[in-house]
C-alpha positions in Angstrom: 36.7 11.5 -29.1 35.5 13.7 -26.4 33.1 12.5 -23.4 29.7 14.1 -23.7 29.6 15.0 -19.8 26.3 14.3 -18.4 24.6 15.8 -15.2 23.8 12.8 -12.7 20.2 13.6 -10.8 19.4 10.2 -8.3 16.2 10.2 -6.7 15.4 8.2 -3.5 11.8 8.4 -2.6 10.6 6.5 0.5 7.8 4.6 -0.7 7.0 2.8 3.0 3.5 2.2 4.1 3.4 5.6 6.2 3.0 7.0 2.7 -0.2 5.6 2.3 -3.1 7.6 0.6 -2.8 11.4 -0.7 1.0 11.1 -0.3 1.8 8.0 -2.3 -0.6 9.3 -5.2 0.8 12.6 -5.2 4.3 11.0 -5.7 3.6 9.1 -8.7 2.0 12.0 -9.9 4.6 14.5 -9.3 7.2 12.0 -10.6 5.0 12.5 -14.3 4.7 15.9 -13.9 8.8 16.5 -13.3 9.5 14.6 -16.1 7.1 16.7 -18.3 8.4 19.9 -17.6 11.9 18.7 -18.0 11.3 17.0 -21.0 9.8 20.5 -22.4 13.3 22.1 -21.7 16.0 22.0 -23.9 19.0 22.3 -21.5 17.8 19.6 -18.8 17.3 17.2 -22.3 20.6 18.0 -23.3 22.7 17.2 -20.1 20.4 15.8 -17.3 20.3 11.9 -16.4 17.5 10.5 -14.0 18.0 7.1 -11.7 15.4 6.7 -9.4 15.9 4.7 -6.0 12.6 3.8 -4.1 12.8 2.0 -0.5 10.5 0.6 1.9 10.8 -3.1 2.8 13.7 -3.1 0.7 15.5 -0.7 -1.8 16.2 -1.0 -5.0 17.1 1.1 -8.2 13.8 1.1 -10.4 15.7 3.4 -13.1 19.0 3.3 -13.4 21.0 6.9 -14.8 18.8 7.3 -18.3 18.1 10.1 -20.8 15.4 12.7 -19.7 13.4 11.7 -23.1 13.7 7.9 -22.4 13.2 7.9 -18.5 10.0 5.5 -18.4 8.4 5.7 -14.5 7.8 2.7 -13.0 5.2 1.1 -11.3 5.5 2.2 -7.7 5.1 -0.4 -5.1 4.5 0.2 -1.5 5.6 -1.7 1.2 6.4 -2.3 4.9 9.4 -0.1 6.5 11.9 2.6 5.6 14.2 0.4 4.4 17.0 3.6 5.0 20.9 2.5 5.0 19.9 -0.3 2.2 18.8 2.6 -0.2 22.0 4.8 0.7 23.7 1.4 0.1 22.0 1.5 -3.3 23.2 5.1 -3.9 26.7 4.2 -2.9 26.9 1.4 -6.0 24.8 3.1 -8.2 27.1 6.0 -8.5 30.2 3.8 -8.1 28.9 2.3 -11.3 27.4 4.5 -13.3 29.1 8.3 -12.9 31.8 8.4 -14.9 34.6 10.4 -13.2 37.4 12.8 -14.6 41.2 11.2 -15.3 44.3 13.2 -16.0 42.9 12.6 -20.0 39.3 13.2 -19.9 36.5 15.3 -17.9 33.8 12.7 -16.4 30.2 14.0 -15.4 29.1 16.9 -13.7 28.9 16.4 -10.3 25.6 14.5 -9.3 22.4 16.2 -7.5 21.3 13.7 -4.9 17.3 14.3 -3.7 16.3 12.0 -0.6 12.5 12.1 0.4 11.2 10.1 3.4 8.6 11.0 5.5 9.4 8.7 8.7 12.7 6.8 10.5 14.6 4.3 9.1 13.9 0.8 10.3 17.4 -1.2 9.1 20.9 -0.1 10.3 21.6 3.0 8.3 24.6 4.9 10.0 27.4 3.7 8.6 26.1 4.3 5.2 25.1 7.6 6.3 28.5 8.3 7.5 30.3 7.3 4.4 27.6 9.5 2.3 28.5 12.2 4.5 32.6 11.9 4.8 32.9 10.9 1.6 30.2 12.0 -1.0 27.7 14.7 0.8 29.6 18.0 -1.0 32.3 16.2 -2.6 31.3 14.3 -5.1 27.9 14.9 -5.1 25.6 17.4 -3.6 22.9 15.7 -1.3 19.3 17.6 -0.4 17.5 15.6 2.5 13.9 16.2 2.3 11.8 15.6 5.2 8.1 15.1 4.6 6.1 16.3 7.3 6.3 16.8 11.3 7.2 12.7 11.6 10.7 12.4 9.9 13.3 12.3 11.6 15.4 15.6 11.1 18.2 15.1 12.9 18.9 11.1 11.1 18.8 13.6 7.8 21.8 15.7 9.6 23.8 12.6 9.7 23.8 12.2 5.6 24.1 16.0 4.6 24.0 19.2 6.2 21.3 20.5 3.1 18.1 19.7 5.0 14.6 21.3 3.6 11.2 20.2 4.8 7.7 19.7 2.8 5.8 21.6 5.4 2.9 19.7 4.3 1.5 16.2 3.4 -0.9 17.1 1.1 -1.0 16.6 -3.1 0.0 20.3 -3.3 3.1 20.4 -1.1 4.3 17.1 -2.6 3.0 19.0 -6.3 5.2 21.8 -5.6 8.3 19.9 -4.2 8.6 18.3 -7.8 8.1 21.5 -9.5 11.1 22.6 -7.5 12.8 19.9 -7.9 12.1 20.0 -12.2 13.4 24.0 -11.3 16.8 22.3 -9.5 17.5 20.5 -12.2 16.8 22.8 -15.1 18.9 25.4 -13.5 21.3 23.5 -13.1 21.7 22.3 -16.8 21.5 26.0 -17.9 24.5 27.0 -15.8 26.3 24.0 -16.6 25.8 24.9 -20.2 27.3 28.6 -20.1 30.2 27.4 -18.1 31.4 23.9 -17.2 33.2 25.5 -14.2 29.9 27.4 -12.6 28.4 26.7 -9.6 25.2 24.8 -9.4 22.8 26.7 -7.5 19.3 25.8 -6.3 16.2 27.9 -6.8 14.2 29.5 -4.3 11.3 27.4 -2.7 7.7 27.7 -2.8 6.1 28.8 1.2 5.3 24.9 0.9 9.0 24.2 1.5 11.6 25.6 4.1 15.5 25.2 4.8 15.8 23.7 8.5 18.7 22.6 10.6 19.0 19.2 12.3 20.0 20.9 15.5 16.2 22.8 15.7 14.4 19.5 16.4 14.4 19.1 19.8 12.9 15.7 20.5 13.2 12.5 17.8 9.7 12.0 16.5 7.4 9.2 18.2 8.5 6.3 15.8 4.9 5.0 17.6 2.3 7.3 17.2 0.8 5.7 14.3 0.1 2.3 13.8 -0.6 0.6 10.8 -2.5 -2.8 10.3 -3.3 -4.8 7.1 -6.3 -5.9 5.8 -8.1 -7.1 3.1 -11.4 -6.7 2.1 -14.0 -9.9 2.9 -16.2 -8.9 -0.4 -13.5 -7.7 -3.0 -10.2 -9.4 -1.8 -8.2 -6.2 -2.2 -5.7 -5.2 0.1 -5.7 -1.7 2.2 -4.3 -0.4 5.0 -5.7 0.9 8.5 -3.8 3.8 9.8 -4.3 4.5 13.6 -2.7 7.2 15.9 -1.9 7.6 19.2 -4.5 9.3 21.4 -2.5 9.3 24.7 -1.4 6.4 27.6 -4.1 4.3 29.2 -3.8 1.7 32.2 -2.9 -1.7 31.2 -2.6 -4.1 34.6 -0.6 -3.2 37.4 2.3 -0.2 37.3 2.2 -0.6 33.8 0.7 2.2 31.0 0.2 1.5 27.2 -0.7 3.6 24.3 -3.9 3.9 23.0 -5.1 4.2 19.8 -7.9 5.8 17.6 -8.2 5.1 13.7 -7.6 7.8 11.6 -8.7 6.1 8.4 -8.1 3.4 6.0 -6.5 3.0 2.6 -6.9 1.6 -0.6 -3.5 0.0 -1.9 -3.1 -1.2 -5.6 0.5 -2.8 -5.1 2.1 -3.3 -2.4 5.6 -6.0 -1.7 4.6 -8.1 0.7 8.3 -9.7 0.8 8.4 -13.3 1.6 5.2 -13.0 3.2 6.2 -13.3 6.6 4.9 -11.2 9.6 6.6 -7.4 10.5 7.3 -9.5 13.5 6.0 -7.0 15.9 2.2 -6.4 17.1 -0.1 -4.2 19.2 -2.2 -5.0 21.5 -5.5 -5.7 20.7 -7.7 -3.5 23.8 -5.4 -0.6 22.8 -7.5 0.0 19.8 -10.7 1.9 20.1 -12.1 2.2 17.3 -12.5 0.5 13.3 -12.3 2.5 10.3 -14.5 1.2 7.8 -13.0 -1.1 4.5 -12.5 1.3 1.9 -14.0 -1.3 -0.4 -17.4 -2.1 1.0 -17.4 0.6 3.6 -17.6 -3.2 6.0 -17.7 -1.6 9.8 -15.9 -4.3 11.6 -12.8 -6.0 11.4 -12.1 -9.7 12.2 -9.0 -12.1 12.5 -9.6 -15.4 10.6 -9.0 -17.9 12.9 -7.2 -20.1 9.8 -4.3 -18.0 8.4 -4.7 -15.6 11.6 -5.4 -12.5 9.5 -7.5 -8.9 9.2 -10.5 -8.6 6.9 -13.2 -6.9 7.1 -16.7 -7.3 8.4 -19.4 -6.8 6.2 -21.9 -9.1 6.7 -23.2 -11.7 9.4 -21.4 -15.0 7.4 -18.1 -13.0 6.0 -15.4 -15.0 5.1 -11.7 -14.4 5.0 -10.5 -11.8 2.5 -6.4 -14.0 2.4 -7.7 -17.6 2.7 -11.2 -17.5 1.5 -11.7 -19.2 4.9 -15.9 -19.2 5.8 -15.8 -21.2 9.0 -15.5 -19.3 12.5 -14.0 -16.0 12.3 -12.4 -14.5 15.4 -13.5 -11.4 16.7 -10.2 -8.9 17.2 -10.3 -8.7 20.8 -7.9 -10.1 23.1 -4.1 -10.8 22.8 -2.0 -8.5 20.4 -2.4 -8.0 16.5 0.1 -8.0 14.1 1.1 -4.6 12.9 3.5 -3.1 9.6 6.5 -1.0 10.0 5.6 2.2 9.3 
């Protein structure tokens, strides 16, 4: 019996703490909203598969290759880093695995559409994966689209996967709204030509003024891996968990010959789930007098921020007599000042 040939689609969305806020929402909304419109077209249902990849911390395939109509989204969970070569890694043995390829008796799937989205730099060892993806899979056996979300990912890293690089101009819910549309377009003309003719090209459709084509080459300098900094907290009153995001202002004195960056806070978000791993620190810190500034908990709109002098972490200050938001700790709480503070990896 003939193989029913299927069109692979994998999806590697960066789901790192950078993401936080509009972004991260807009994702898991634009994830439903793909899937609707695909599922209301006949063509994509027939011959489309969807396996979705997410990295931060760590990678890991959250769908594997499934059926338009019986692609179920996950529950997206943030986390610390852009865990990079470990989701090309992923990739690599996902379509090992799963694509079914053409022998001398039978025609496998149609070759896969790759989509990567990040909005930052990796922070694992990534380039020998991206070499492989790009001597060995990168417009052989599948074609791979970089996305780079916003003015902070790093282009020219991209360049080393694939040479199909477009950016989302924006990092707003409408430019991330009208990258899945466009993706959901990708895809659906890409079943339809596959459809009339096994042997046609697969094509991608023009892109919304939210989107543009750029080359790796045009970047000039790699973006400032530290010009925002990210701290986490919980709140003292609720016990949730959010995340301060602070950028970089400019270079201050800090002792003799020496200069550090200094830092305002931009704002501070709520974060339903986030993979705190095996609950051990990023491992690196900033220092504590290069912060000027406290955005308020996004919980009890708390004005200050403490480090509990117990499990020596950030909660919020909302009252005279908080207590720890991690520990539940009510004794002496240590004001954030002095010394450095632990800090996520972006």
């Amino acid at each position: 019996m003939a193989y029913y040939r299927r069109l692979p689609i994998y999806l590697l969305i960066d789901t790192s703490e950078s993401m936080a806020g509009e972004p991260f929402d807009a994702v898991k909304a634009g994830l439903a909203s793909m899937m609707g419109e695909l599922r209301s077209n006949p063509m994509a249902m027939e011959t489309a598969v969807i396996s979705l990849i997410t990295f931060a911390s760590h990678a890991q395939q959250a769908v594997p290759l499934t059926d338009v109509l019986k692609f179920q989204i996950p529950r997206l969970k943030m986390g610390s880093g852009t865990a990079m070569g470990a989701a090309l890694t992923v990739l690599i043995e996902s379509m090992s695995r799963e694509v079914v390829t053409t022998t001398a008796t039978q025609k496998g799937d149609f070759k896969p559409i790759v989509f990567l989205m990040t909005d930052g730099t990796p922070t694992d060892q990534w380039e020998k994966q991206a070499d492989t993806i790009k001597n060995t899979i990168s417009g052989k056996r599948a074609n791979v689209i970089a996305v780079a979300c916003g003015s902070d990912a790093d282009v020219s890293m991209l360049g080393r996967i694939t040479g199909t690089i477009v950016r989302l101009k924006g990092m707003d819910g409408g430019n991330f709204k009208q990258f899945f549309k466009w993706v959901s377009a990708s895809v659906s003309s890409a079943s339809q030509k596959l459809n009339h003719s096994a042997d046609a090209s697969v094509g991608l459709p023009g892109m919304p003024q939210e989107m543009e084509v750029v080359n790796p080459t045009d970047q000039g300098e790699a973006p400032d891996t530290d010009r925002f900094v990210f701290l986490h907290a919980k709140c003292s009153k609720t016990r949730q968990f959010y995340i301060c995001r602070y950028i970089k202002t400019g270079m201050e004195k800090a002792g003799v010959f020496k200069k550090r960056a200094a830092y305002q806070p931009v704002t501070s978000h709520r974060v339903d789930d986030f993979d705190f791993g095996d609950g051990k620190s990023s491992g690196v810190s900033v220092p504590v007098e290069s912060l000027h500034g406290v955005a308020p908990c996004p919980y009890c709109s708390g004005p200050g921020m403490a480090i509990c002098v117990q499990c020596n972490k950030l909660s919020c200050v909302y009252s005279n007599t908080p207590s720890c938001g991690w520990c539940g700790f009510s004794g002496a709480i240590g004001d954030a000042a002095g010394g450095s503070v632990g800090r996520g990896r972006g």
